[in-house]
N, C-alpha and C positions, 0 to 999 in steps of 0.2 A: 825598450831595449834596442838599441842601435844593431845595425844587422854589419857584418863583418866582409867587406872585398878584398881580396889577392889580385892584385894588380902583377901582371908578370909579362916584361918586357924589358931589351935589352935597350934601349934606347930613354936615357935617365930625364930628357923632356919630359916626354910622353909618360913617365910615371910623377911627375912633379905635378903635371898636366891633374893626372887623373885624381892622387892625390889631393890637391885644392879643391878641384870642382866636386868631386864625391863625399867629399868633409864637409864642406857647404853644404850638401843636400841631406846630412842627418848620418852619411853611413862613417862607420870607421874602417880607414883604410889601411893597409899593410903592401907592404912592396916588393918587388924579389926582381934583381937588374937579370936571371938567366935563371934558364929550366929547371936546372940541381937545384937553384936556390928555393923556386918556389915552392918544390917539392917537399924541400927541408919546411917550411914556413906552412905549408899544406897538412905535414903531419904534426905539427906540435899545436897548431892553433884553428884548425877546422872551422876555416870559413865557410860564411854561406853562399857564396858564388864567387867564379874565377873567370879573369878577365887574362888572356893567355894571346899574346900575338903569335903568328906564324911564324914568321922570318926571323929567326936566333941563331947566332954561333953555337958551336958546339951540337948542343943539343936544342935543336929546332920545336917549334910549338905541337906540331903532328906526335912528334915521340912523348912530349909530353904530356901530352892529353893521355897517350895511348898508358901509359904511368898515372896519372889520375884515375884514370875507369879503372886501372886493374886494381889501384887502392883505394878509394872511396868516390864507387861508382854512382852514389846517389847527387854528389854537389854538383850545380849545373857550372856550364862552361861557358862562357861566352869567345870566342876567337876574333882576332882583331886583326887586320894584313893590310898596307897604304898599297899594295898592288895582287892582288888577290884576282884569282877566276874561278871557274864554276867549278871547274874539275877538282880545285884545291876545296872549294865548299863540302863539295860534295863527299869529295874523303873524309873532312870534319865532321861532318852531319853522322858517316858511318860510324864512323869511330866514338860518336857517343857525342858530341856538341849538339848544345841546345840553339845556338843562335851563330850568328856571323856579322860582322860589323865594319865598314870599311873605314880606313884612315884618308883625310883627314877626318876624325871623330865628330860626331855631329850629337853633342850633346844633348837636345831631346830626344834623338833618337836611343841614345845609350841608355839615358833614364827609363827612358820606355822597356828595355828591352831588358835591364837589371829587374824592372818590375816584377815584369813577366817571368823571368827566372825563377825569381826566389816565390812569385804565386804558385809556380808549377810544382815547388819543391816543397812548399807547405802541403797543397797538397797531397803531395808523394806522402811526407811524414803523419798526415792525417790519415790518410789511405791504411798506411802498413798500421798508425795503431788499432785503428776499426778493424783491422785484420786480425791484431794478437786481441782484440776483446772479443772477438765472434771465437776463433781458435779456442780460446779459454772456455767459453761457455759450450763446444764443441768437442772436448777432448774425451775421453773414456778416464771414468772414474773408476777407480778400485784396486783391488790389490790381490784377489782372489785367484787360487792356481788357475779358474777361464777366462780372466780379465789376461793375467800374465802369458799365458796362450796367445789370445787374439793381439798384443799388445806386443809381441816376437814376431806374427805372421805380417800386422801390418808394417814392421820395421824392416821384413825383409822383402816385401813384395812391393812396398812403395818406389823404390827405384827404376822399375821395370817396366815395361809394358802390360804383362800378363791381363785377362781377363779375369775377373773374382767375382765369387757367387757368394751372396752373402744369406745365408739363412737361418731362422728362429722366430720365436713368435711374436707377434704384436706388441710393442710399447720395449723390445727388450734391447734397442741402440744399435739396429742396423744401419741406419744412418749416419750414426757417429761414430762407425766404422769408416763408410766409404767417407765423410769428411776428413779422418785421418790419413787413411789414403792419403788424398788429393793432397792435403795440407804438407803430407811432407813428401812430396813426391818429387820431381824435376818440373812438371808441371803448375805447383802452386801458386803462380803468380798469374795463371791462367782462368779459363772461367772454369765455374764448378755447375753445371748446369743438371736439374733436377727432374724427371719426368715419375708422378703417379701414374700406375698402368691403368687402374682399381679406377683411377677417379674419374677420366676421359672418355665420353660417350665412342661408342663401334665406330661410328661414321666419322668420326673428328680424329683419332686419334693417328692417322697418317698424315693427314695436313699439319698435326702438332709436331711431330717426330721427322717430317721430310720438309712441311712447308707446303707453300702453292703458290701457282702464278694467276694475275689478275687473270678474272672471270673464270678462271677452271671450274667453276661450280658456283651456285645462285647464293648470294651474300660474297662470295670473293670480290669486293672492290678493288683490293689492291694487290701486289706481290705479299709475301710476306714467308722469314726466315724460318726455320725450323728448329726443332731443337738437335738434332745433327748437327745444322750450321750452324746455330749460337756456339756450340762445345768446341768447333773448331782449336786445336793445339793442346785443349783442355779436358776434361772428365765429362763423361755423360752416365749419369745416377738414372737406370732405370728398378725404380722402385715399384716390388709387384706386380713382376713380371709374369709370374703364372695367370694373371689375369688377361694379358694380353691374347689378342686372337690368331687363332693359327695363319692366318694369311698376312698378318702382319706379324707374325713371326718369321715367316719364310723372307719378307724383303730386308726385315732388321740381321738378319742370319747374312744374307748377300752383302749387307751394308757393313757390317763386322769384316769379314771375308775380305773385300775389294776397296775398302776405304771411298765409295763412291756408292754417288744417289742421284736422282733426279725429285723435282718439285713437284707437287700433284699436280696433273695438268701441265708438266711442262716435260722438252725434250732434250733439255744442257745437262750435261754431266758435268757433278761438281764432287771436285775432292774433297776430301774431308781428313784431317789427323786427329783420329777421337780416340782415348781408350773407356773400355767399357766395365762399370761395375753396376751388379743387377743382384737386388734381394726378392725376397720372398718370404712369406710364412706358410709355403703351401710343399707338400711332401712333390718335387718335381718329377721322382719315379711312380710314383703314382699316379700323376696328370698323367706321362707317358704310356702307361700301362692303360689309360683309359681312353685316349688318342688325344689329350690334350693342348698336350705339348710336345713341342719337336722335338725326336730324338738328336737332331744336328747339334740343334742351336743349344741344347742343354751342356754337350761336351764342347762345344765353343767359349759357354758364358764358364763352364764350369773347371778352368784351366787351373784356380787357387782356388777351391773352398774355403768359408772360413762361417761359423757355427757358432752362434750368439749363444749364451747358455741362458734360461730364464733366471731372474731374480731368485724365485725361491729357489735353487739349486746351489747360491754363491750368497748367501746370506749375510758373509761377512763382510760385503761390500755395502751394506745398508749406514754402518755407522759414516764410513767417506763420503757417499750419496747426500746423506740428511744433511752432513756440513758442509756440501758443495750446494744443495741447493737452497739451502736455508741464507748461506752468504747471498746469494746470488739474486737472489727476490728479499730480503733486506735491502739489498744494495738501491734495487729497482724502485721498491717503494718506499725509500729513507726510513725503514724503521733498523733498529735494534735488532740485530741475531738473535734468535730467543734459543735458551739452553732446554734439553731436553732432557730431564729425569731417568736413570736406570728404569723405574720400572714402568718409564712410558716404553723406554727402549726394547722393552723384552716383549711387549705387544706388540711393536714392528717385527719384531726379529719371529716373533709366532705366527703372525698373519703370514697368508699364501699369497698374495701380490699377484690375482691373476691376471691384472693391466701390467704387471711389469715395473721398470725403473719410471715410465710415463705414468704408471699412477702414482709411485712415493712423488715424483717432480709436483704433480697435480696437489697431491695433497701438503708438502710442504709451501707450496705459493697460498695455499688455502689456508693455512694456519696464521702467515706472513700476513696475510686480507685480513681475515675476520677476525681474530685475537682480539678482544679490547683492549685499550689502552690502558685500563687499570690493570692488565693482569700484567705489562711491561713489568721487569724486574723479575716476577718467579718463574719460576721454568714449566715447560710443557709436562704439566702431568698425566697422568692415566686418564680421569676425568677429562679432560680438557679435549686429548688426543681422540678420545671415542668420541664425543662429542662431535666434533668435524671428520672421523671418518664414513666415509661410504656404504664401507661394509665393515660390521664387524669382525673382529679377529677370528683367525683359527679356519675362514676362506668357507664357511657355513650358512652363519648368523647374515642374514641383511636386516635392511626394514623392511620387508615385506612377510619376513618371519618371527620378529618380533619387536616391538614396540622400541624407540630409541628414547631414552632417557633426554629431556631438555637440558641446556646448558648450565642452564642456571639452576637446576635440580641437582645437576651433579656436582656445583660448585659447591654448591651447599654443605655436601660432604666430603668429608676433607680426614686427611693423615692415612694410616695406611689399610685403618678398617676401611676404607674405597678402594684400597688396592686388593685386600682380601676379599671385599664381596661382590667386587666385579670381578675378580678370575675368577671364584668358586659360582659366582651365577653364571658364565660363560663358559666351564667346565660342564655343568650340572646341564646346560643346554644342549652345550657339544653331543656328552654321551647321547641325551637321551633321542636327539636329533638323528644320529649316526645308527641307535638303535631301530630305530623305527623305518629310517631307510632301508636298510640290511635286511631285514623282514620283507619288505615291499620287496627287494630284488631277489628273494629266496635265499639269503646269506651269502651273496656270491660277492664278493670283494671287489672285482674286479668291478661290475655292471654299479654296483654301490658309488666304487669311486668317480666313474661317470658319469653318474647322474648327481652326481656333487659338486665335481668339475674340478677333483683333486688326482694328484697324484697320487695311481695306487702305494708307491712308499710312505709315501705321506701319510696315507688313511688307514697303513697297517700300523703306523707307530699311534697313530691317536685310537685304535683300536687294544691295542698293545699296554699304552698307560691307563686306558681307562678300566683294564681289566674285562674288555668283554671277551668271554668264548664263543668263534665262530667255529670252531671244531665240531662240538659238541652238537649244533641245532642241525634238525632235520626238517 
């Protein structure tokens, strides 16, 4: 496909000129004798590079360029002037020109420079879509009144500067919080730069977050940036932040504060335009209270709270879930979306998910994998779905408590007497499992659901359906 120039100049040579020789080399050309015109020709037929001389009546090539950017700022420009100097370059260059080119036209050199254009703008449009498919795979899924919550908080804080604390437990999309953030913020064309606090050894983790200059310490060969300075304009995601240590709290707390840092080992002060969003799963009053964590830096970070709800608390966000990641790892590994049966669905929806939305993600790429190719075509059944989970339902049952049925055992049986005698053998486990806890803890509900690793609501209602009296045992 022939790629499409706007040639705009008022000097009708010079576009007869340009016209011939750019036909010749493969592109199709279009013409516009003055500024209005090309602009008219600009918006009905969205070239992919504009060739704009300087020097026009009327309305000169500076104004309209400055009309191109303000309407379709990604097409590159090339300017063209037979008497041009640096100071008019250089206003073009500001103004959003990609290149500059003197008359009389020196046709390789054009060529060359049309190249370069439309390379740079491929990969502009390469760029942005890598961008909307990372976004995509990146967004909050659900619809649940805490999804709808945090899904208002980031639409109205994303504009801002504010600092945000984002907190909840393990595997439940703190992440894809502060990417939303970033993503629609004023910032997002910027970098989104990510720091584990959890994962970076004591000694290394200020050389990560400031940087250092050669030799400041034994292995420093060279300079090198930090993640302060990578974020520069942009987002800086500290993740797991209650792990951080308190003396590297106290410089990150001043680097917040003054927008300024120096290099380990070095004495330049360097600016920095960073805003900051910082998660946790760790109770930060309670670090406090135990001299963990700085009381400064906690009302610093903690300017916008915003409070992940677990999985099992927003359950109806499970059916969105399974179909965003079931598309998504189909997609990956070219197979088929496999449908998933009501009554596999109601053992998702009963299991306690205590990895979170990262364990359904896990487990639906796991189904995606290992599924056989013969069972393409039928849907994910009860069978099937126990078969590749983890832990069994109801957030009890593992393997290490009792024995997991092989695949090919449970294929074996089939219709809904498997659906009946896998809930009633999982029921019949539950009770008796939850009995004999209760006992071990002295009946005390609370200490039971602990050592389960449930929610005491949770384990009053399966004590509730199963009919057991804790009232009554002494």
């Amino acid at each position: 496909m022939s790629r499409t120039v706007l040639a705009i100049d008022d000097e009708e040579s010079i576009l007869k000129t340009l016209d011939g020789v750019l036909s010749d080399e493969g592109y199709r050309v279009i013409v516009a004798g003055s500024g209005q015109k090309g602009l008219e020709l600009l918006r009905a037929q969205r070239p992919d590079v504009v060739l704009l001389d300087i020097w026009m009546a009327e309305m000169d090539g500076l104004e309209t360029l400055k009309h191109i950017k303000s309407e379709i700022p990604e097409v590159p420009v090339v300017m063209m002037s037979g008497h041009g100097t640096i100071e008019t370059a250089v206003k073009a260059t500001k103004l959003g020109a990609y290149d500059f080119v003197e008359k009389p036209l020196s046709l390789e050199r054009l060529l060359v420079v049309l190249q370069n254009a439309l390379s740079v703008q491929d990969l502009s449009r390469e760029n942005q879509a890598l961008r909307k498919q990372i976004e995509k795979h990146k967004q909050l899924i659900g619809d649940s009144p805490a999804i709808r919550i945090i899904k208002d908080l980031v639409r109205r804080v994303a504009p801002t500067m504010g600092s945000v604390l984002i907190t909840g437990e393990n595997g439940t999309g703190k992440e894809l919080v502060a990417h939303s953030i970033h993503a629609t913020s004023p910032r997002f064309n910027k970098p989104f730069v990510e720091v584990n606090c959890a994962a970076i050894p004591e000694e290394l983790i200020e050389s990560e977050l400031f940087g250092h200059e050669k030799g400041s310490f034994t292995g420093a060969t060279q300079m090198r940036r930090g993640k302060f300075d990578l974020a520069h304009g942009g987002t800086l995601f500290l993740d797991e932040i209650g792990d951080m240590s308190l003396k590297t709290q106290a410089k990150v707390l001043r680097i917040i504060q003054e927008q300024k840092f120096e290099r380990v080992g070095g004495t330049q002060t360097i600016s920095v335009d960073v805003r900051i969003i910082a998660a946790t799963n760790k109770d930060l009053k309670s670090e406090i209270h135990n001299n963990h964590f700085r009381e400064d830096l906690f009302y610093r970070l903690n300017v916008i709270p915003i409070q992940v709800t677990p999985l099992r608390e927003r359950k109806e966000d499970i059916v969105p879930l399974v179909a965003h990641f079931m598309q998504e790892f189909s997609h990956a590994y070219s197979r088929q979306p496999r449908q998933i049966t009501p009554e596999a669905f109601e053992i998702l929806r009963d299991y306690s998910w205590p990895g979170n939305v990262r364990e359904l993600k896990n487990l639906m790429e796991r189904l995606v994998i290992l599924t056989h190719e013969n069972e393409e075509g039928q849907g994910i059944t009860p069978a099937i779905l126990l078969a590749h989970m983890k832990d069994e339902v109801g957030g009890f049952q593992t393997e290490t408590t009792q024995p997991r049925l092989e695949r090919s055992e449970l294929n074996k049986l089939g219709g809904d007497k498997v659906v009946k005698d896998l809930r009633g053998a999982r029921q019949e486990f539950e009770k008796d499992f939850i009995l004999k806890t209760l006992r071990e803890q002295g009946w005390n509900v609370s200490k039971t659901a602990a050592v389960l690793g449930v929610e005491r609501s949770h384990l009053h209602r399966k004590i509730k359906s199963f009919g057991i009296d804790v009232g009554n045992q002494g």
